[in-house]
N, C-alpha and C positions, 0 to 999 in steps of 0.2 A: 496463344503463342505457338508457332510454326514446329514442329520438331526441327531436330536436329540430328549430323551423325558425327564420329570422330575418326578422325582414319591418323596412322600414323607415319611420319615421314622418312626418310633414310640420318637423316642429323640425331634421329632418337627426339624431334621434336613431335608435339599433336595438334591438327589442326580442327576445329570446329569449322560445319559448313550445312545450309539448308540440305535437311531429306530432298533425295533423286538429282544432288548436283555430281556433275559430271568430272571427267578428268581435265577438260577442258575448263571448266569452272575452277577447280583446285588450282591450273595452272594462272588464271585470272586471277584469284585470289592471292595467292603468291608474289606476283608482280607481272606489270606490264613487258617485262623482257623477256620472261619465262615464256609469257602467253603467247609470245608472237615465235618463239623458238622450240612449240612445243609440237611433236609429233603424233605422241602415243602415250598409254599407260600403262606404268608395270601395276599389277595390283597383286599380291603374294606372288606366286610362280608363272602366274600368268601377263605376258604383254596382248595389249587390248587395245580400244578403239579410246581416242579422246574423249569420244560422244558416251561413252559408259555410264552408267551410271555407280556413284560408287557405294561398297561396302564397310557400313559401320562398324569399327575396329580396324580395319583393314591395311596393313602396310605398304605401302604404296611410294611411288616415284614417277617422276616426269620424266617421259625417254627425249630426249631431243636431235640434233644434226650430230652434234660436236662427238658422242658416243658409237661405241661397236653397235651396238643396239640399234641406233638410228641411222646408221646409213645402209645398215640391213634392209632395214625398212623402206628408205629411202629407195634403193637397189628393187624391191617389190613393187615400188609402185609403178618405179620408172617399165620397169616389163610388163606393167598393165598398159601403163601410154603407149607402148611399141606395140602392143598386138590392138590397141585401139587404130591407131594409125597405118597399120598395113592395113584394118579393115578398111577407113576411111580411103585409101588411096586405090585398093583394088576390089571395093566392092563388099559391102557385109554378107550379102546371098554366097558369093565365092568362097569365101575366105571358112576355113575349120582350123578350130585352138584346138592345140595340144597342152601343156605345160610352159610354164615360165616360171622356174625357181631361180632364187639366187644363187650365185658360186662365188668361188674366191675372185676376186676383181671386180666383180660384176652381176651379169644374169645372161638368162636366153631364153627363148619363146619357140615353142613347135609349131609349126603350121601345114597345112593341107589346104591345096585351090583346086575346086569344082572344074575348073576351066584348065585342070594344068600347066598353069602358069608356072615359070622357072622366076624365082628368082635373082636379079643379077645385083653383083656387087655397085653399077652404077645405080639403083632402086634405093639404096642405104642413103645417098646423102636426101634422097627425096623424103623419106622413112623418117631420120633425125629432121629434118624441116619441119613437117609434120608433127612429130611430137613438141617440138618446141612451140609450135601453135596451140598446142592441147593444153602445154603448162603454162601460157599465156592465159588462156581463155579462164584459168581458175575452177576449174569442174569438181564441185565437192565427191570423194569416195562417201558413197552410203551403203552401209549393210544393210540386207535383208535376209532374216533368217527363217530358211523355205524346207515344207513338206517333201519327206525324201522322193515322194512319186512326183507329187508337182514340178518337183525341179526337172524330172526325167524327162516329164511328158517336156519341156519347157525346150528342153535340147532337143528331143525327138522331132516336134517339130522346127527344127530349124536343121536339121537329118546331121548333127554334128556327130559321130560314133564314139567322139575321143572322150570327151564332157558327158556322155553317156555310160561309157569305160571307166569314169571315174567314179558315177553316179554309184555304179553299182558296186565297186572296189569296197565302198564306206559301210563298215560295219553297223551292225541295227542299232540304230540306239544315238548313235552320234550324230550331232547337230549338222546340216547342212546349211550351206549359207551361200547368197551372190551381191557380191559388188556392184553398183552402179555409178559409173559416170554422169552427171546429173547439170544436163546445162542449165547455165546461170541466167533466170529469167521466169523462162518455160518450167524449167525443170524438168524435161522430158532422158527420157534416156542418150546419152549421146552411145555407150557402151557397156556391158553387161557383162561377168564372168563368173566362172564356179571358183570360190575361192575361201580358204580359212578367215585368211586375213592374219592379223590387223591394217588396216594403211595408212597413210599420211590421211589429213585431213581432208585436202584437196590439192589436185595435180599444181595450183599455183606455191602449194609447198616445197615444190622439187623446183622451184626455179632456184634455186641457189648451188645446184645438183650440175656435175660435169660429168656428162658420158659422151660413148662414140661408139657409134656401129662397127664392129671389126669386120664380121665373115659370115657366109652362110654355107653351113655343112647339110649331109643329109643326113637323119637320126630313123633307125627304126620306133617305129610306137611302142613307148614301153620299153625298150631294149632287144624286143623280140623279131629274128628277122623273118617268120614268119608272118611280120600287123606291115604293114605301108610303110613306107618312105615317107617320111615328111622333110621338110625344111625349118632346118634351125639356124635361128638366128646369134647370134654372141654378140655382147655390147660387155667395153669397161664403164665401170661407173664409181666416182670418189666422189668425196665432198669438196675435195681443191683441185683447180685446174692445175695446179704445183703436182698434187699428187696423181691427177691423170696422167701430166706429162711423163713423170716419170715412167709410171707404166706402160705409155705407150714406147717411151725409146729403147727399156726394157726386152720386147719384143719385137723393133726391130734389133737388136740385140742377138735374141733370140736365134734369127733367121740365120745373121752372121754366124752364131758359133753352132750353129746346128752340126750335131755330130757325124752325121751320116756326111754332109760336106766337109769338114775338118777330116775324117777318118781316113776319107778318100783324100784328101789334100799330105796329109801324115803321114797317108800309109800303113793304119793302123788294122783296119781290118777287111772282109772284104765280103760282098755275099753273090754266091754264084747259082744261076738258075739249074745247072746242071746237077748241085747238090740240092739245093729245095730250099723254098724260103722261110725264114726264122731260123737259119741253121749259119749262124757266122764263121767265115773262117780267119783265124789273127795272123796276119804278117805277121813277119821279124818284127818290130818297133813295138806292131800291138803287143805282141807275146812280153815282150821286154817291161812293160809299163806292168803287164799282169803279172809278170815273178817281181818285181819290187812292193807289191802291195802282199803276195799271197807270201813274198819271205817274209815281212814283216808279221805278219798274221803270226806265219809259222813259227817264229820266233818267242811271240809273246807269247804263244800256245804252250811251249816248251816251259818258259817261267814260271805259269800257272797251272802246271803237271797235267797237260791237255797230255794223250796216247795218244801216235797217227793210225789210222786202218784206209783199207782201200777197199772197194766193197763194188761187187759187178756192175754191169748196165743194164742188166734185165735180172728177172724174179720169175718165179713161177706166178699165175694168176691167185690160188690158194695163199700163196703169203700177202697178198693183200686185200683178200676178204677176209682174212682173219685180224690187220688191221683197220677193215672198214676205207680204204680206199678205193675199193673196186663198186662197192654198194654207195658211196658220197662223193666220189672225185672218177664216174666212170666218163663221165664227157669229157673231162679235159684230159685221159690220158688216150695214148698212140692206139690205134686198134691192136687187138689181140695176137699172137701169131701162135700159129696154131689151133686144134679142135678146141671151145669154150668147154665142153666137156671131158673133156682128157685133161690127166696128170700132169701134162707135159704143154700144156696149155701157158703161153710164157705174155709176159709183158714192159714194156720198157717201163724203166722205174720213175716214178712222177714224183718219187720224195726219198729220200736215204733214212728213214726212222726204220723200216722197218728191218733190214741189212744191218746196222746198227743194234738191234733189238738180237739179232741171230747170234753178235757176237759177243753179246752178254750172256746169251744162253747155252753157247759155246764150252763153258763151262760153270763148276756150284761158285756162287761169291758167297763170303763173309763179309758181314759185316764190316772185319777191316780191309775188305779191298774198297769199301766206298768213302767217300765218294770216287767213280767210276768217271773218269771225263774221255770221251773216245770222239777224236774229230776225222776228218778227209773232206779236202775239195772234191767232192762228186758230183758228176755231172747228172745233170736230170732229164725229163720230158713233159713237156704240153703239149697237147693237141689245139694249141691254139687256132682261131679261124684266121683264115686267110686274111680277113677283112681287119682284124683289131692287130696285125703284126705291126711295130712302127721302130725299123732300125734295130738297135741293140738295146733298148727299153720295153721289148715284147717280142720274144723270141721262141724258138721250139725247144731249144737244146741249150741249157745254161750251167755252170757252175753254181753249186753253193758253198760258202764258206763251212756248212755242217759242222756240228756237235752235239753228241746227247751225253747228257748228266744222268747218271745213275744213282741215288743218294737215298738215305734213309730219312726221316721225318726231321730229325732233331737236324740235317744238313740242310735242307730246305733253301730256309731263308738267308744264309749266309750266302751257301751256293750261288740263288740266284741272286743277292746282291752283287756277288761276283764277275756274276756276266754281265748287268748292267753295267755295271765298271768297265768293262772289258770294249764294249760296245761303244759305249763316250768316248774311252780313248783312243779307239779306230778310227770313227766318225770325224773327232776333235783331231787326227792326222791335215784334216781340208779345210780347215780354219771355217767350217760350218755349224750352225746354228742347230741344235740336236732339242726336238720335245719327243715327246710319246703319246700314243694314243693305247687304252689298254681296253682292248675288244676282249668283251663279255657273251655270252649265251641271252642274257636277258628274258625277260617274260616269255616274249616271241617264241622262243624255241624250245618252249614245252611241247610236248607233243607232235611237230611237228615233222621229224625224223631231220631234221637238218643238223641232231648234234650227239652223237655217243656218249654214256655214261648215265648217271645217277646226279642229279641236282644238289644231292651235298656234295658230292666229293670236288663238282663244277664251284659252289659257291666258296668252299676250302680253297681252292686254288685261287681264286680274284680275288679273296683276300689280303691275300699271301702276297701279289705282285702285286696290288696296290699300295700297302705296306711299302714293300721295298721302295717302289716309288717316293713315295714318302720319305723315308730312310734317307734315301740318295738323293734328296734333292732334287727330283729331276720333276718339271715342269710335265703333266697330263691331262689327258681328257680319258672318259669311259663312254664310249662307243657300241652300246647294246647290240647283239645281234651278229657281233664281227667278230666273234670267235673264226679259228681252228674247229673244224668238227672235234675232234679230238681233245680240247680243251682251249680255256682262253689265252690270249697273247697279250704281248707289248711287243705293239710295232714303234719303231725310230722313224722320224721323221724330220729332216732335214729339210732349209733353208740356203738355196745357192747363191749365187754373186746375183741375179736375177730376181731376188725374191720369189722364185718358184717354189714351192716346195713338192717333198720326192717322197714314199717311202722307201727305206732300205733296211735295214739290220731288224733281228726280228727276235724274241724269245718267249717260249711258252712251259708254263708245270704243267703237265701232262698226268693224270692219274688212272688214266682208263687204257693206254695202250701196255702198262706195264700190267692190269689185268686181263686185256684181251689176248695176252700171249701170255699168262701165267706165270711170269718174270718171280722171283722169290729170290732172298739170301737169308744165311744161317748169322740169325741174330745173336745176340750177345749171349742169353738164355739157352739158347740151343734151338729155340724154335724156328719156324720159317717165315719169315716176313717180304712183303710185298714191296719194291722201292718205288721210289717216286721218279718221272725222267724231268729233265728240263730241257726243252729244243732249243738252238740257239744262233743266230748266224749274222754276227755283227755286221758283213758288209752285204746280207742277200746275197743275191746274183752277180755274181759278177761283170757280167754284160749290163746288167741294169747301171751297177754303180759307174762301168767304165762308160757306158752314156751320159750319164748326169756328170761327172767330172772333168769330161771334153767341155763338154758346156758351159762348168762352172768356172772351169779354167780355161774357156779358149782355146782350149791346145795345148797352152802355155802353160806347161805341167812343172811343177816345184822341181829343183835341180835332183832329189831324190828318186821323182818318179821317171824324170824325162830317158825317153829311149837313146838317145843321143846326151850326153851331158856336154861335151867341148868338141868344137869341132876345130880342125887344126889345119888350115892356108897357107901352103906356103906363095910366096911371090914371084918366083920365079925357081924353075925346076933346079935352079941350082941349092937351093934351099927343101928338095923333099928328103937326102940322108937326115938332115936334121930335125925335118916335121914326122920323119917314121920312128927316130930317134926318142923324140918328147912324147909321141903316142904311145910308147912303148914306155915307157916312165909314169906315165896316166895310168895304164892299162894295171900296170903293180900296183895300182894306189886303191885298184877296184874301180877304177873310173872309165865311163861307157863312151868311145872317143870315136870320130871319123875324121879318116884324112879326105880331105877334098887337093885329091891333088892332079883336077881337070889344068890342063895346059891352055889356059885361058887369065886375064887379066882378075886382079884380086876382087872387084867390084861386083861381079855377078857372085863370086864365093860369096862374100857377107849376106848379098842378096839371099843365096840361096840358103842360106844357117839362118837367116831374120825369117822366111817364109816357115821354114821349119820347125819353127819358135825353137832352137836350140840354145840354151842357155847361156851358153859363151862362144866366142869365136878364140880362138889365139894364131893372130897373124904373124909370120914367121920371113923376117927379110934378110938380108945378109948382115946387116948389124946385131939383130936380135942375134941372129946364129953365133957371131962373133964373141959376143958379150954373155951369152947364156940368159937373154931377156924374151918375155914374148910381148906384143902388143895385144892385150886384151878387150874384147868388145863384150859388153852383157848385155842380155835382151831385156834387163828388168832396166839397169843404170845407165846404158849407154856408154860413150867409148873411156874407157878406165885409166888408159893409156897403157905405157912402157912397164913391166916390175920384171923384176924377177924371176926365173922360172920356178924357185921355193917360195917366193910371196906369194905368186898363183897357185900353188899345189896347198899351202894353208890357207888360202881361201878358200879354194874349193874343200878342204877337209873339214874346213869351219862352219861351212854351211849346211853340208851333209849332217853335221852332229847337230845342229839346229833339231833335226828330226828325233834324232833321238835322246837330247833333253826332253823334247816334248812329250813324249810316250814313255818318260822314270819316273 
C-alpha cells in the first residue's frame, strides 16, 4: 500500500492524498473547476509553485485569479512576458534585465540595450502584440533551483551587470532560483530569468489577464544615480477589462486635474526660477484655501488644549547632532552655512522636534504640567534633488502641521489615541478613505546604524501604537524597516476620488530624543523622570496635501475651502450699487465674495466663475434689485433659479455648517 500524506484546508477540513502530490494535484483532487482556476499554493506562510510537492500536516490553500493573491501573481508573470518580448523583438544578445516587480495597478520591467536603443512609446503596442503571442503559445514557468556561483557565471556570460547585482545582493545561505520559459514541444528555453517566484503555471494562464503598456520613464539602477540609466517600462494590469477600464480613464483623469495645471488655471500658486525650484510661492486664492484648513486645524488644537509656539528657520548645527539629524538625515538637509567646525555653524531646520524639545527645556515641568501638547505651522527644508522635485508633492520648503506631546508613561496610550482621532477627523474633512501603515525598526536595523536608541525602548513603542490601532479601529499594515530614525510611526494613508493613494498625516512615540537631550520632570514622588514625546502632524505638509486635494477635488474645492465662495454679476452697470451692496452683506456673513463687475454681457461672467470652479454665481438684474431676490447658479446643481436674498444667505450658512457637524 502506497503512503500517504494529510494536509489541511482553510474550511478546517483534511484531505488525504498520495506521498509527493503536488498543489496541482490537491487542486485536481478538489474538483475540476478548482483545477483549471488554479494558480499557485499557499502552504503555511509561504505562496509557492503548483508543481510543489506537498507537506504532510500542512495547512494549505489554493491561490487562484479571483483573489488579492492571484492577481499579484498574475501581475508577475505578466512582467516576465514583457521582458520575454522586448527580448524577442529586439534581440536577446541586446537586450539587459533589470527588475520587474509588481505595484499598485500593475508592474514594470528595467532594461539596458547593448546597442542604445531608445525606447519609443510607438514600440509598446508591438511589445503587448508580442506578449499576447507568448500567452498564446502556452509556455509552461519552470523553476530551477541554482548554485549561487553557477547562476553568476550564467549571467556573466551573457555580460548582464544588473542579474549579476542581484546575484551577489543574496545573502549566503539563501536559495537562488531561475525561471524558464519552456516551449511547448521542444521544450527548449524560449526565456530565462533570476527570480524568487512563484508564478502562474504557464503564460497561457494569463490569458484571461487584461493589461496595457502605459509609458517608458528612465530609472537609475537601483535608485542610485550614480549605476546607468535604464528604461522602465509601466503596464496596468487587472483581472477585468471592467476594471482595467476604469483605471485607465482614472488617469486620463489624472492628467485633467493635474495640479500644477489647475493651480496655474486657479491661480493658486506659483513657482519662479528666480527664487529656485521646490520653493512655492501662494497667490491670494492659494493662501486663502491654506488658512481655511490651517483655522480649522487651529481651532480643533484649541479644543484639545494644543499650546501654539513659533519656533525659528534655522538651528545651530550642534542641536541637531545632538538629535541625531545631522549624523542620519545629513543628505537631505540645505548645506551648512557657516564653518562645520565653529559654534556658530547654523543650518536650515529639516524637522521642528528639536526647537520644540528647547521649549520644553525652557523651563523645570511637573508632572502636572503634562501632558504638554505644544504645536506651530513651521516651515521646514529638504535638500531635495533636483530630479525627484514634482509640483507641490515634492518640494524644498514646506509647512508642517507640527506638534510634540510631552507625557508621562501612564499618558501614553490615551494621548496617542488622541491623535489618532484627531488625525481621522482632519483627514475624514475630504470625504477620504483613511488606513495606516505602522513602520517598525524590524530585524534589519539592528546594527545597522540606520536607527537611534535601545531595542526595548523601540519594541515598547510599536507596541504601544499597534494597540491603539487596535483600540481605534482603524485598519493597518506593519511595514519593517520604515521607521523614523528616531522611533516608529504610523503613517495615514489616503484613498482619492482616483483611487490613488497618498501618504499624509503622520504620528510617532518617540523615547530616545527625550533622552538624547535629557528631557526630565519632577514626578509625583519628587523624583525625576524622563517623558515620553509623541510627534504628530495630521495633514503632513501642507503643500503635499494642497497637491493631492486639487486633484482629488478638481479644483472644485467644497464651499468651505473655496477661495472664492459666491461670486456676484451684475447685468447691467446699473445694477453694481446693488451687487456692492449684497457683497457687502456676504462679506458680514464671513463669506469670501467677488464682484465681477467687467462691463461686458452676463455670459462670459458665468463662464468665467464656471472655469473657476466657484461655487455659486448670484446674478443680479434690475428685478432681482427691485424685489431683493438674486438669481442663483451652483457649480455642484446647476441653475437654482430666483430666491431670496435670506434664502440664499441660509443656504449658504447651511452648507458651511455641514463642515462643522462633521468635525463634533
Amino acid at each position: 500500500m502506497s503512503a500517504s500524506i494529510e494536509v489541511k484546508l482553510p474550511d478546517g477540513s483534511a484531505r488525504s492524498l498520495p506521498e509527493g502530490a503536488t498543489g496541482a494535484d490537491l487542486a485536481a483532487d478538489i474538483g475540476p473547476g478548482l483545477a483549471a482556476a488554479a494558480l499557485a499554493l499557499r502552504m503555511g506562510e509561504q505562496e509557492l509553485d503548483l508543481s510543489i510537492p506537498l507537506t504532510d500536516g500542512a495547512q494549505v490553500a489554493i491561490v487562484t485569479s479571483t483573489s488579492d493573491e492571484g492577481l499579484e501573481l498574475m501581475r508577475h508573470s505578466t512582467a516576465h512576458v514583457m521582458a520575454q518580448a522586448v527580448m524577442d523583438l529586439f534581440g536577446k544578445e541586446q537586450v539587459r534585465l533589470g527588475i520587474g516587480p509588481t505595484i499598485k495597478n500593475g508592474f514594470y520591467y528595467d532594461f539596458d540595450f547593448d546597442d542604445d536603443r531608445r525606447l519609443r512609446e510607438e514600440d509598446l503596442a508591438a511589445i503587448e502584440q508580442r506578449m499576447a503571442e507568448i500567452i498564446a503559445a502556452d509556455q509552461p514557468f519552470v523553476r530551477e533551483q541554482v548554485d549561487p556561483a553557477a547562476a553568476l557565471a550564467h549571467w556573466e556570460s551573457r555580460g548582464d551587470r544588473y542579474k549579476c547585482d542581484l546575484i551577489r545582493g543574496i545573502p549566503a545561505g539563501e536559495v537562488v532560483s531561475f525561471y524558464h520559459n519552456r516551449l511547448p514541444g521542444t521544450g527548449d528555453d524560449a526565456f530565462v530569468d533570476l527570480c524568487r517566484g512563484p508564478h502562474v503555471p504557464s503564460t497561457g494562464s494569463l490569458a484571461g489577464v487584461h493589461f496595457k503598456l502605459l509609458s517608458i520613464a528612465g530609472a537609475y539602477w537601483q535608485g542610485d544615480e550614480h549605476n546607468p540609466m535604464m528604461q522602465r517600462v509601466y503596464a496596468a494590469c487587472f483581472a477585468t477589462k471592467k476594471q482595467l477600464k476604469r483605471h485607465l480613464n482614472n488617469l486620463e483623469l489624472a492628467l485633467k486635474r493635474d495640479h500644477r495645471k489647475l493651480g496655474k488655471q486657479l491661480r493658486l500658486f506659483h513657482f519662479s526660477d528666480d527664487v529656485g525650484p521646490g520653493l512655492p510661492l501662494w497667490l491670494p486664492r492659494g493662501t486663502i484655501v491654506l488658512d481655511a484648513l490651517t483655522d480649522y486645524l487651529k481651532a480643533e488644537q484649541v479644543k484639545r488644549g494644543y499650546l501654539p509656539v513659533s519656533t525659528p528657520h534655522i538651528g545651530r548645527k550642534s542641536l541637531y547632532e545632538t538629535s541625531g539629524h545631522w549624523q542620519n538625515y545629513h543628505d537631505s538637509m540645505f548645506p551648512l552655512m557657516g564653518d562645520a567646525d565653529s559654534h556658530d555653524a547654523f543650518c536650515l531646520k529639516p524637522m521642528n522636534c528639536p526647537h520644540h524639545i528647547q521649549i520644553y527645556k525652557a523651563e523645570l515641568r511637573s508632572y502636572r504640567d503634562l501632558p504638554l501638547r505644544l504645536a506651530e505651522f513651521g516651515t521646514v527644508y529638504r535638500w531635495e534633488k533636483s530630479g525627484e522635485l514634482g509640483g507641490l508633492k515634492r518640494v524644498r520648503g514646506f509647512t508642517v502641521d507640527d506638534a510634540h506631546l510631552f507625557v508621562t508613561p501612564d499618558q501614553l496610550f490615551e494621548e496617542f489615541c488622541g491623535v489618532v482621532d484627531l488625525v481621522r477627523q482632519a483627514l475624514g474633512l475630504f470625504g477620504l478613505t483613511v488606513q495606516a501603515r505602522v513602520g517598525t525598526r524590524g530585524d534589519a536595523g539592528e546594527g545597522t546604524g540606520k536607527f537611534v536608541g535601545e531595542a526595548p525602548l523601540w519594541q515598547r513603542a510599536e507596541a504601544e501604537i499597534i494597540e491603539a490601532c487596535q483600540r481605534m479601529d482603524l485598519p493597518h499594515t506593519i511595514e519593517e524597516g520604515e521607521a523614523a530614525f528616531y522611533g516608529p510611526k504610523l503613517d495615514f494613508v489616503i484613498t482619492d476620488a482616483l483611487d490613488r493613494e497618498w501618504q499624509l498625516g503622520t504620528a510617532q512615540v518617540d523615547y530616545n530624543l527625550p533622552e538624547r537631550f535629557d528631557l526630565l520632570y519632577a514626578a509625583k514622588d519628587g523624583t525625576r523622570q524622563r517623558p515620553i514625546m509623541i510627534h504628530r502632524a495630521p495633514f503632513g505638509s501642507l503643500e503635499r496635501l494642497m497637491g493631492v486635494l486639487i486633484e482629488h477635488f478638481g479644483g472644485a474645492f467644497p464651499l468651505w475651502m473655496a477661495p472664492v465662495q459666491v461670486a456676484l454679476a451684475p447685468i447691467s452697470d446699473d445694477q453694481v450699487p446693488g451687487t456692492r451692496e449684497l457683497a457687502a452683506r456676504l462679506r458680514a456673513r464671513g463669506l469670501r465674495v467677488h464682484e465681477d463687475l467687467a462691463n461686458e454681457p452676463i455670459g462670459p461672467k458665468i463662464k468665467r466663475a464656471r472655469l473657476e470652479k466657484t461655487p455659486y454665481v448670484g446674478i443680479l438684474g434690475a428685478r432681482e434689485i427691485r424685489d431683493s431676490t438674486v438669481s442663483v447658479r451652483s457649480r455642484d446643481a446647476g441653475d437654482l433659479g430666483v430666491m431670496p436674498i435670506e434664502a440664499f444667505l441660509d443656504r449658504l450658512e447651511a452648507e458651511l455648517s455641514e463642515r462643522t457637524r462633521a468635525t463634533t
